[in-house]
C-alpha positions as CSV (number, residue, x, y, z in Angstrom):
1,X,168.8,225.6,43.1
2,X,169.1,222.7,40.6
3,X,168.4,220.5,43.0
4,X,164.8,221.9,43.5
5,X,164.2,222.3,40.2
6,X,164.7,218.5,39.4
7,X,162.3,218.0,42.3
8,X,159.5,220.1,40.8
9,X,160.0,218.5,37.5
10,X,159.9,215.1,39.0
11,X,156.5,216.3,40.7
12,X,155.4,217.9,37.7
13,X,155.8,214.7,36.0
14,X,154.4,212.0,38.4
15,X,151.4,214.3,38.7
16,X,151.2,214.7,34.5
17,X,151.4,210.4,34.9
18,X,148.4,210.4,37.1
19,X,146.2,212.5,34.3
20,X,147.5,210.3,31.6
21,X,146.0,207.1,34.0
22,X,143.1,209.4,34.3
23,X,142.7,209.9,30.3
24,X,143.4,206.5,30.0
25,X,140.4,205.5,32.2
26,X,138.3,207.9,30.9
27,X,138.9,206.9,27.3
28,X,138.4,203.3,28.0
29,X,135.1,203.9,30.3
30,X,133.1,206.1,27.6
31,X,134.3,203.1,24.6
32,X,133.1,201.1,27.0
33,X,130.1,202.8,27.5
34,X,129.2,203.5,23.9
35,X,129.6,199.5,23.6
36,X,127.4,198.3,26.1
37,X,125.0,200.8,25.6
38,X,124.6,199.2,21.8
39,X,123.3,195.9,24.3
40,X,121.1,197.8,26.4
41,X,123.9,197.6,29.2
42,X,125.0,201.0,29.8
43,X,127.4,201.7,32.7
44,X,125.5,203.1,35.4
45,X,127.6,206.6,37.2
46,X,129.4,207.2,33.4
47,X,128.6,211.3,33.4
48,X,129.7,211.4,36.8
49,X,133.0,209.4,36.2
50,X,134.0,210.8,33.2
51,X,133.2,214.3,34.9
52,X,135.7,213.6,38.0
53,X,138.5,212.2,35.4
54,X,138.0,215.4,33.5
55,X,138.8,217.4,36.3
56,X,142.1,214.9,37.3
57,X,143.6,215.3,33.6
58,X,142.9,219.0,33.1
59,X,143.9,220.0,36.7
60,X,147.2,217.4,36.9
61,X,148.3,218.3,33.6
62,X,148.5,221.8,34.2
63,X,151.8,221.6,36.0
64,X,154.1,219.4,33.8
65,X,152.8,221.5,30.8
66,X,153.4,225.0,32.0
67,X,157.1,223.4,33.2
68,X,157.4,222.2,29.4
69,X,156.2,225.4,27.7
70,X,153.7,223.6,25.7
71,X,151.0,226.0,25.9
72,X,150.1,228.6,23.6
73,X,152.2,231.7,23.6
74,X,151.6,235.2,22.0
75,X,154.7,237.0,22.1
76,X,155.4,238.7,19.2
77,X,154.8,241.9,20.7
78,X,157.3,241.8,23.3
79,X,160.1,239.7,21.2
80,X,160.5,243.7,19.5
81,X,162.1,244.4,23.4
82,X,165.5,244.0,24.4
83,X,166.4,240.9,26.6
84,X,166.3,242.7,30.0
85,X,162.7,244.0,29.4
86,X,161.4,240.6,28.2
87,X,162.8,239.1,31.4
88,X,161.2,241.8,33.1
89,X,158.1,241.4,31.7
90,X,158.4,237.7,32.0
91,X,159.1,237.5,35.8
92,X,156.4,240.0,36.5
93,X,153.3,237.7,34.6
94,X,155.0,234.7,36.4
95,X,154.4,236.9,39.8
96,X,150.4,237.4,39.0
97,X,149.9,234.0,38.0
98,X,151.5,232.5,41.2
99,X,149.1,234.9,43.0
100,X,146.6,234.0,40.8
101,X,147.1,229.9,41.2
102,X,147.7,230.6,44.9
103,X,144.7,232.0,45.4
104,X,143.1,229.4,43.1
105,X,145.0,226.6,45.2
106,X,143.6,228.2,48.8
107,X,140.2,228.5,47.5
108,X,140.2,225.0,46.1
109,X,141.4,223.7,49.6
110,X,139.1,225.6,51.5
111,X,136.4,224.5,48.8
112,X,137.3,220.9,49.5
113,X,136.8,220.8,53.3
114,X,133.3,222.7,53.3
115,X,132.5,219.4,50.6
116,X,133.8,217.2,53.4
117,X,132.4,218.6,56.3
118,X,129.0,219.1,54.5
119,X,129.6,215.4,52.9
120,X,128.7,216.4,49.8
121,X,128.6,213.2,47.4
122,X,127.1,212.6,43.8
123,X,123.9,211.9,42.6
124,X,124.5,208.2,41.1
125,X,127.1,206.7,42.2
126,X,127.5,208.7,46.0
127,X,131.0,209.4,45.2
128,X,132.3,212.3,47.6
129,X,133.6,215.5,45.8
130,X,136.3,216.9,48.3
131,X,139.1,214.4,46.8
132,X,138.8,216.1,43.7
133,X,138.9,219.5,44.8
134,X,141.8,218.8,47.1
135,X,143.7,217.0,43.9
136,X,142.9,220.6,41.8
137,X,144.1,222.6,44.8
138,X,147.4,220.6,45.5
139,X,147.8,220.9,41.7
140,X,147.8,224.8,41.9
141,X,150.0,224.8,44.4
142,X,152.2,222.6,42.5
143,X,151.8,224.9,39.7
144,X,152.9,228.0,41.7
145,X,156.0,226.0,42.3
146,X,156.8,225.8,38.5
147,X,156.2,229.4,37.9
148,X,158.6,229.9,40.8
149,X,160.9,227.7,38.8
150,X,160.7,229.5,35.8
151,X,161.3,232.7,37.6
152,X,164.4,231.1,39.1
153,X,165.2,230.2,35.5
154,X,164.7,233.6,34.0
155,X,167.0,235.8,37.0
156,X,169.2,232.7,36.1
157,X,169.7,233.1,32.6
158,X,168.7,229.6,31.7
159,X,165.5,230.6,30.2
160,X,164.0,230.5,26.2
């Protein structure tokens, strides 16, 4: 078992380094941007490119995030339980959203192929979609795998 979690966590993480590139780019394209628009130069495919890396850091992040627990949590409500209903009611969320990122995943996938057969591409720069929405996809089922991990965790007593 540890063994796939370190995997996951690795995975969570290269995918969290490729969003971070993504940010990067996206930062540096729209200063760029603002610059040379100041000369009359602006970059030409900008609201596209900035829309694709948008996608990339929300959709890659998602993973290493949800593995570190930095998201929001409201749990005051169920902190009043004992430990075996918490981990009850912990493990059964982690269940719909692993349903809920598979299906995400599948639809994502499926998405991605009609964008591809139909070759789909956008308006300035003719850049194809399907990459993207096979990225997202992959990255839901990556995230499935976390909340898999945390389930793991929680039966395991290595959770919180």
């Amino acid at each position: 078992m540890r063994g796939f979690l370190n995997h996951i966590n690795k995975l969570s993480r290269f995918l969290n380094i490729i969003a971070g590139v993504s940010l990067t780019f996206l930062m540096l394209l729209t200063v760029m941007d603002v610059i040379l628009r100041m000369l009359r130069m602006p970059i030409v495919g900008t609201y596209e490119l900035v829309a694709f890396s948008g996608a990339v850091v929300i959709g890659f992040a998602i993973p290493l995030t949800s593995w570190l627990r930095a998201h929001i949590f409201v749990d005051f409500f169920i902190l009043k339980f004992s430990q075996k209903v918490r981990n009850l009611f912990n493990i059964s969320t982690r269940i719909m959203v692993v349903v809920l990122f598979g299906l995400l995943g599948w639809n994502l996938i499926k998405f991605g192929m009609d964008l591809q057969k139909s070759g789909e591409v956008s308006l300035t720069l003719q850049m194809p979609f399907y990459p993207v929405a096979y990225g997202l996809g992959f990255c839901c089922f990556v995230q499935c795998l976390v909340l898999i991990c945390d389930i793991l965790k929680i039966a395991g007593g290595e959770y919180e």
